[in-house]
C-alpha positions in Angstrom: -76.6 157.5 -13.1 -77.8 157.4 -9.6 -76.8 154.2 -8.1 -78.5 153.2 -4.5 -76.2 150.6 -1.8 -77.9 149.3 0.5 -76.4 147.8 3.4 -73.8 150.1 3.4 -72.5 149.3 6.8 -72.1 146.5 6.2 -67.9 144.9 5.0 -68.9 145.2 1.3 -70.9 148.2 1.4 -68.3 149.9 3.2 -65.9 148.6 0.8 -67.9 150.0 -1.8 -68.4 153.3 -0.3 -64.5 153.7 0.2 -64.0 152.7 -3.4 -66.6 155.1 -5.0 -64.9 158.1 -3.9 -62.8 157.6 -7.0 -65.4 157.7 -9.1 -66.6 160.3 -11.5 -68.7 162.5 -9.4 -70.5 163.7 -12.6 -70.8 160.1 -14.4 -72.1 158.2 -11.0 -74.1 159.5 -7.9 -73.7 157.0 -4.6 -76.6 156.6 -2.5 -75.5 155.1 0.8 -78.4 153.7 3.2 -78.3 151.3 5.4 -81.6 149.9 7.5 -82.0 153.9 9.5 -82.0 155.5 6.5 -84.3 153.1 3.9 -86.0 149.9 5.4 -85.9 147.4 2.3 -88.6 145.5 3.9 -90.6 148.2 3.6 -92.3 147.7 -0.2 -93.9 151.3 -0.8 -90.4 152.8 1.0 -88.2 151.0 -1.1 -90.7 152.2 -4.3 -91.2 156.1 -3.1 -87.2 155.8 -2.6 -86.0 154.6 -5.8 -88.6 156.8 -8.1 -87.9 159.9 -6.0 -84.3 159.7 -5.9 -84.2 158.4 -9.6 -82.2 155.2 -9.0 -81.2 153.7 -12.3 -79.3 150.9 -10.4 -79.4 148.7 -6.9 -76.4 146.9 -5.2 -77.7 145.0 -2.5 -75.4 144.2 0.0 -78.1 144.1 3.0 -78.5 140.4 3.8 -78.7 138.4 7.4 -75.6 136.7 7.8 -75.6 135.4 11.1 -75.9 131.4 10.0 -76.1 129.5 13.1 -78.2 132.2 14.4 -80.7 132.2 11.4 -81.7 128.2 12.5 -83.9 129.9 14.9 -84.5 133.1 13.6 -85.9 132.0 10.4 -89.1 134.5 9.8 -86.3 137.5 10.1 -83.9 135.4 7.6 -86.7 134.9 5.5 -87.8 138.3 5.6 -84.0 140.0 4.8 -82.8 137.7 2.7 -85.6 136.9 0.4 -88.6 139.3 0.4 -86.6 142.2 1.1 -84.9 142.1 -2.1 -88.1 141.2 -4.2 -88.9 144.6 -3.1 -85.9 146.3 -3.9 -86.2 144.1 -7.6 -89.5 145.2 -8.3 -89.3 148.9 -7.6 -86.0 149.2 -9.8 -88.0 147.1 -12.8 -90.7 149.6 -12.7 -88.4 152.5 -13.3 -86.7 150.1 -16.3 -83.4 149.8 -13.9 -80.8 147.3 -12.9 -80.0 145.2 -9.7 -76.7 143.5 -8.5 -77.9 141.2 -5.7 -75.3 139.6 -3.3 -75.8 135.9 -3.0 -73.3 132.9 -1.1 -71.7 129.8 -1.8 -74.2 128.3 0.8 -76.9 128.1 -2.0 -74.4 124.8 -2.6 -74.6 121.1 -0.3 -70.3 121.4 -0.5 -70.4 117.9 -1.4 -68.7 118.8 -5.1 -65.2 118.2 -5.8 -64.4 120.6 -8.3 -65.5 124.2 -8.3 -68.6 124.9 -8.3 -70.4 126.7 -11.3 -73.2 129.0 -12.0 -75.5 126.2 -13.8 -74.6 123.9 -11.0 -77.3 122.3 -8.9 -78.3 124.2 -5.6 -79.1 122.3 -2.7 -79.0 124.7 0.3 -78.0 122.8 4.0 -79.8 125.1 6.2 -81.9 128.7 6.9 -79.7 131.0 5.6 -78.7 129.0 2.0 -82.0 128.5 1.7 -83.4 132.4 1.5 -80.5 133.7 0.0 -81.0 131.0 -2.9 -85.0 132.4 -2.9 -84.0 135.8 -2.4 -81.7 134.9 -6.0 -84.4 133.3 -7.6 -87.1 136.1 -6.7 -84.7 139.3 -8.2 -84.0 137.1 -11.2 -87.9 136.8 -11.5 -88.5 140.4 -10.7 -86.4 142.7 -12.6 -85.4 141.7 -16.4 -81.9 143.2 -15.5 -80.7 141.5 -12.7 -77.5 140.0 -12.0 -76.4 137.5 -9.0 -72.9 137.2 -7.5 -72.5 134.7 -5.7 -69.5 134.8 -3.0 -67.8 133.4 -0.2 -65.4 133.5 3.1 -65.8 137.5 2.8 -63.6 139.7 4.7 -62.4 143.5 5.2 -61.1 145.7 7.1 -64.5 146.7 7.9 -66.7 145.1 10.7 -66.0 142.1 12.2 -64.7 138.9 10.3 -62.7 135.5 10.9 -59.0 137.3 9.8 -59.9 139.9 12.8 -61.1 137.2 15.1 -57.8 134.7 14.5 -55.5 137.8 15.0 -57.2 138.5 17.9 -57.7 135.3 19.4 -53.8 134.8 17.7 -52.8 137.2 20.4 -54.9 136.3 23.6 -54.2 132.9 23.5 -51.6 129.6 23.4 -53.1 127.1 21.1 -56.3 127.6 19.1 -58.3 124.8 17.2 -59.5 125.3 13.9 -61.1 123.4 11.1 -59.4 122.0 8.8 -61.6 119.8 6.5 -63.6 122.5 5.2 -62.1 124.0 1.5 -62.9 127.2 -0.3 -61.9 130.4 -1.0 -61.5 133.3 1.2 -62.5 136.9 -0.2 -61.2 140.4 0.4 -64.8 142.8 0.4 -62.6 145.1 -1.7 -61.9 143.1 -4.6 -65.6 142.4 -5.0 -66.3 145.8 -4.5 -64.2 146.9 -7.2 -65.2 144.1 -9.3 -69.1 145.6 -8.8 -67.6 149.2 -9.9 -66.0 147.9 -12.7 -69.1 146.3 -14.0 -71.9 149.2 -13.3 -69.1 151.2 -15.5 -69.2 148.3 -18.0 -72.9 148.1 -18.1 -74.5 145.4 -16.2 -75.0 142.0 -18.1 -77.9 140.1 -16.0 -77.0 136.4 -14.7 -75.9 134.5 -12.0 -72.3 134.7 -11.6 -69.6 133.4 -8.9 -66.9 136.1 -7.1 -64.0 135.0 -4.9 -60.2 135.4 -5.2 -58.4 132.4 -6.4 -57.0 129.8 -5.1 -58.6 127.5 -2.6 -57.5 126.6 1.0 -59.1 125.3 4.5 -59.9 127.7 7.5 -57.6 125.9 9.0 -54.3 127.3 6.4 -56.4 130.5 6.4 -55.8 130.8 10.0 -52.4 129.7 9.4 -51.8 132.5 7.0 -53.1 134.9 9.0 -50.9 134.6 12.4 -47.6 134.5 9.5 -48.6 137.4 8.1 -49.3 139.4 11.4 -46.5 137.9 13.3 -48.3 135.8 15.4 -45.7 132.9 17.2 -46.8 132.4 20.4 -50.2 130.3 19.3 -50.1 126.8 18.3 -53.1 126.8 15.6 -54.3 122.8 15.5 -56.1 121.1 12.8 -59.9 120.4 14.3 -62.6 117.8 12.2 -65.8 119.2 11.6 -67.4 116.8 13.9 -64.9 118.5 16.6 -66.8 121.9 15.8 -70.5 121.2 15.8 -72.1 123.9 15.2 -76.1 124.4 14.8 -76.2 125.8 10.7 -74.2 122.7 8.4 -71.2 124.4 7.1 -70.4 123.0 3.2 -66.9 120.9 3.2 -66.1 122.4 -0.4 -67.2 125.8 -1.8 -65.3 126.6 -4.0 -66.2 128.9 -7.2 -65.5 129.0 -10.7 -64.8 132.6 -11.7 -64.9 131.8 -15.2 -67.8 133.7 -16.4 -67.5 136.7 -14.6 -63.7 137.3 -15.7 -64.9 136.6 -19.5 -67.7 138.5 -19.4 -65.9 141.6 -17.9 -62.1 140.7 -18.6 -61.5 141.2 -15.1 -58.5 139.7 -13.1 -59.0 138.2 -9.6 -55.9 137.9 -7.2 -54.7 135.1 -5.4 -55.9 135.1 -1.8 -53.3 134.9 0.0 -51.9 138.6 -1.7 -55.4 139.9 -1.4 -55.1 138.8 2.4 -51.3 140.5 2.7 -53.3 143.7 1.5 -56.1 143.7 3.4 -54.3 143.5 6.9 -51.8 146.3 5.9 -55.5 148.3 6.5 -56.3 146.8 9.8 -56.0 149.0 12.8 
């Protein structure tokens, strides 16, 4: 089974990649690629790739990610996050293949007060919700066995992230505003990625599904979190309103998931964030 990850350099991809190495070697062969070695917007690239390398399976984990950014970068966002994996969808159909595409909590309006499920109503805010929630709808269309995870607040010890970003800003300075009215759930990329691993062994069942750890909090306690955990004393973290952080993308106040499906589809168990977080930073340089 030959098994082609794209965006590879990316926190989950590189997650992925560190994860596979305990794989069987015989059973699974890893692709790694990232935008210099296959361009997914490419269409005849990403179709001489998969039918010459015989991919049976696609994880995409290539996406544009940069929200605020994506208000005025749309065509790009657009182009990523939407025809990009059509591409990748189509060419692994032809071959009779599967497709894990990565999708976001920002498909969601945040204005829920319970967690959010997979037959939920979407109502992306802005760019980037609204081509990741096309780029879901145009795999499912694409290839009969595709399957959507939808995730959110994703961190590693990979690349840069909020956790790095607080310790860092933890460090350099005395106080440090942070909001506090937005709730969800933050994710460790490693989790996911062994989640992913655990359901290619499994054998994919096609769907949308939601992936985060459990528990729910505010960036705010997140940050909070973060300086205990690292040691950080000398920085006062203070609660900020959204309306004290305006930013150009609308962030949702609640996103957070309901793992329900994915955990009885697969029997899988998903840690609390907050011991997924303790793990993480005992990798960070």
């Amino acid at each position: 089974m030959t098994i082609l990850i794209t965006g590879s350099k990316g926190q989950l991809g590189s997650e992925i990649q560190h994860l596979a190495e305990d794989m069987d070697k015989e059973e699974y062969q890893f692709i790694f690629t990232d935008k210099e070695e296959l361009d997914i917007t490419d269409r005849q690239a990403v179709y001489d790739f998969v039918e010459q390398n015989n991919v049976s399976i696609i994880v995409n984990c290539a996406a544009y990610t940069a929200v605020d950014k994506a208000e005025t970068d749309a065509e790009l966002c657009e182009l990523l996050n939407h025809v990009a994996p059509m591409y990748l969808a189509e060419a692994i159909d032809s071959v009779g293949g599967s497709m894990i595409q990565i999708s976001t909590d920002y498909v969601f309006d945040g204005t829920a007060c319970r967690p959010y499920s997979e037959d939920d109503i979407t109502n992306p805010q802005g760019v980037y919700g609204s081509t990741k929630l096309a780029g879901e709808e145009a795999v499912i269309r694409s290839c009969v066995g595709a399957m959507v995870i939808r995730t959110a607040w994703l961190y590693s010890s990979f690349g840069n992230n909020f956790v790095k970003t607080m310790i860092r800003l933890g460090k350099e300075r005395d106080t440090l505003g942070v909001v506090a009215d937005q709730t969800g759930t933050p994710t460790y990329a490693r989790d996911l990625a062994g989640a992913i691993l655990e359901i290619i062994k499994q054998g994919i069942v096609p769907g949308v599904y939601h992936y985060s750890n459990e528990g729910t909090t505010s960036w705010y306690d997140f940050t909070k979190a973060i300086h205990r955990i690292a040691g950080i004393t000398t920085c006062q973290v203070k609660p900020l309103h959204t309306e004290d952080y305006p930013t150009p993308a609308k962030r949702p106040h609640y996103s957070v998931l309901d793992k329900t499906k994915i955990k009885n589809t697969f029997k899988i168990s998903i840690p609390w964030w907050e011991d997924s977080l303790k793990d993480a930073m005992k990798e960070f340089d």
